[in-house]
C-alpha positions as CSV (number, residue, x, y, z in Angstrom):
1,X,-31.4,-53.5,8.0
2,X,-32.6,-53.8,4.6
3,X,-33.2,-51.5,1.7
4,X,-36.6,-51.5,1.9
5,X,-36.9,-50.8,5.7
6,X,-34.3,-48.2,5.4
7,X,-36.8,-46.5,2.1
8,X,-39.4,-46.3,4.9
9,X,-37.5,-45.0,7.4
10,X,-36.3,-42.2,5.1
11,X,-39.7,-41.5,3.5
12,X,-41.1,-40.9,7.2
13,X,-38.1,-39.6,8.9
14,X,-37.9,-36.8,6.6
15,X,-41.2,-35.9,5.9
16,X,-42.2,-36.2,9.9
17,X,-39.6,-33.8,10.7
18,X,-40.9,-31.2,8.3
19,X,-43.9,-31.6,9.6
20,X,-43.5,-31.7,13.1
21,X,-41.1,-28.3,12.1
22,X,-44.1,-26.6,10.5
23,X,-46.4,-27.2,13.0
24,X,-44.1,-25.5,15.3
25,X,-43.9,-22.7,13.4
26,X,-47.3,-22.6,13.6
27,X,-46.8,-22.4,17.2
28,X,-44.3,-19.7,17.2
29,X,-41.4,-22.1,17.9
30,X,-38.6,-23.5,16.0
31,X,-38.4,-19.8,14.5
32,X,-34.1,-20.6,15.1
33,X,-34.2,-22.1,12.1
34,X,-36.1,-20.4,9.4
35,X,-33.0,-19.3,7.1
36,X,-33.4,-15.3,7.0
37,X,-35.1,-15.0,9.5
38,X,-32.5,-15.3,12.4
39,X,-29.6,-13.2,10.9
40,X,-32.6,-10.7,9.7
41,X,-31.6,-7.1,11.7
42,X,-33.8,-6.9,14.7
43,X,-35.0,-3.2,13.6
44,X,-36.1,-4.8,10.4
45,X,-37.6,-7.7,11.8
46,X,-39.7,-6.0,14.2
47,X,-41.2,-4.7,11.3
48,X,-43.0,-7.9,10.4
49,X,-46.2,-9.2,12.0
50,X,-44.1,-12.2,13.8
51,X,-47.0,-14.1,14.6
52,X,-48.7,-14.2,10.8
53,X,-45.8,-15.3,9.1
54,X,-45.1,-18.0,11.2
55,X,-48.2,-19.4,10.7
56,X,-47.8,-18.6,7.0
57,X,-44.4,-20.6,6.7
58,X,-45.9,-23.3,9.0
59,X,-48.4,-24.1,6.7
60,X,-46.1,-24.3,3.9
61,X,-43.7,-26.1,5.7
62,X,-46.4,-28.7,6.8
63,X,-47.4,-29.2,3.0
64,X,-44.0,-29.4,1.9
65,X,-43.6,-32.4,3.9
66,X,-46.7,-33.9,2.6
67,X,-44.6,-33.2,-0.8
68,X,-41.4,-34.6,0.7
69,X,-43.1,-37.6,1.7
70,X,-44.5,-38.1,-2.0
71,X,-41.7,-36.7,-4.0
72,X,-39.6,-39.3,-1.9
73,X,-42.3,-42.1,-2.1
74,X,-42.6,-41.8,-6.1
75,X,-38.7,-41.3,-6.0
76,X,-38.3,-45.1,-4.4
77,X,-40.6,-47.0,-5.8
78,X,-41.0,-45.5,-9.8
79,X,-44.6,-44.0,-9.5
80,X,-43.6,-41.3,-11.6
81,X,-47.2,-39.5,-11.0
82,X,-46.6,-39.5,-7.2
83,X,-43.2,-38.0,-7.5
84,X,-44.7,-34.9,-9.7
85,X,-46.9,-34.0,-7.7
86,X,-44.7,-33.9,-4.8
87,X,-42.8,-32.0,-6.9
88,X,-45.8,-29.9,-7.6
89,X,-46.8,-29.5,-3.6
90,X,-42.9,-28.2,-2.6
91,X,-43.1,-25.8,-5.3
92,X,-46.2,-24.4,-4.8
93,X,-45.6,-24.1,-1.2
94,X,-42.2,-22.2,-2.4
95,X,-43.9,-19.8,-4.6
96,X,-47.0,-18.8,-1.9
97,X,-44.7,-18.4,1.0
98,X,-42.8,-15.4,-1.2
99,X,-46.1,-14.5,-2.8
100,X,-48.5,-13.9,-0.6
101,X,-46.6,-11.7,1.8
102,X,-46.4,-9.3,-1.3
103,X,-50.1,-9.6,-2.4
104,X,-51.1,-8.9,1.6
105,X,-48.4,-7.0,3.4
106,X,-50.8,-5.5,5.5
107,X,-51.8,-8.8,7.2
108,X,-47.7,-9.4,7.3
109,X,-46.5,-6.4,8.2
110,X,-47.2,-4.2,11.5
111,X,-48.8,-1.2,10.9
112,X,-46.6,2.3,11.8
């Protein structure tokens, strides 16, 4: 196998997987293996609105792949502007998923 085939094979392989990943989430699967979430207390997280914030972190998960698949694209073949925004996708994703629970926590929390 060469380099280059292996490149592609990373590029996709990686940024597939998030994808596929975030699209589950989406679909209320693959919850397992949202960090936090699974060793969250069950009194707490029966607190949340399960159902919203799995499609809010599918989302984001979705986009960061698109940003995996670019930050690893520019990464392999020196396109410095691809790579940045990448860069720019993954860390907006990272900054909405903790952000936008707190400016709506009534659409992510259930109501008491």
């Amino acid at each position: 196998m060469t380099v280059e085939v292996l490149k592609i094979v990373l590029i996709l392989g990686i940024s597939w997987a998030a994808v596929i990943w975030g699209v589950n989430l989406c679909h209320q699967r693959g919850t397992w293996f949202l960090a936090g979430w699974n060793t969250m207390r069950k009194e707490k997280r029966e607190t949340y609105n399960e159902k919203e914030m799995c499609r809010l972190y599918g989302r984001c998960v979705v986009f960061c792949g698109v940003g995996v698949f670019l930050l690893l694209y520019g990464s392999f073949y020196d396109r410095d502007a691809v790579l940045l925004a990448g860069l720019g996708i993954i860390a907006l994703m990272v900054v909405l998923s903790i952000v936008v629970p707190i400016i709506h926590p009534e659409k992510y929390r259930k109501r008491s």
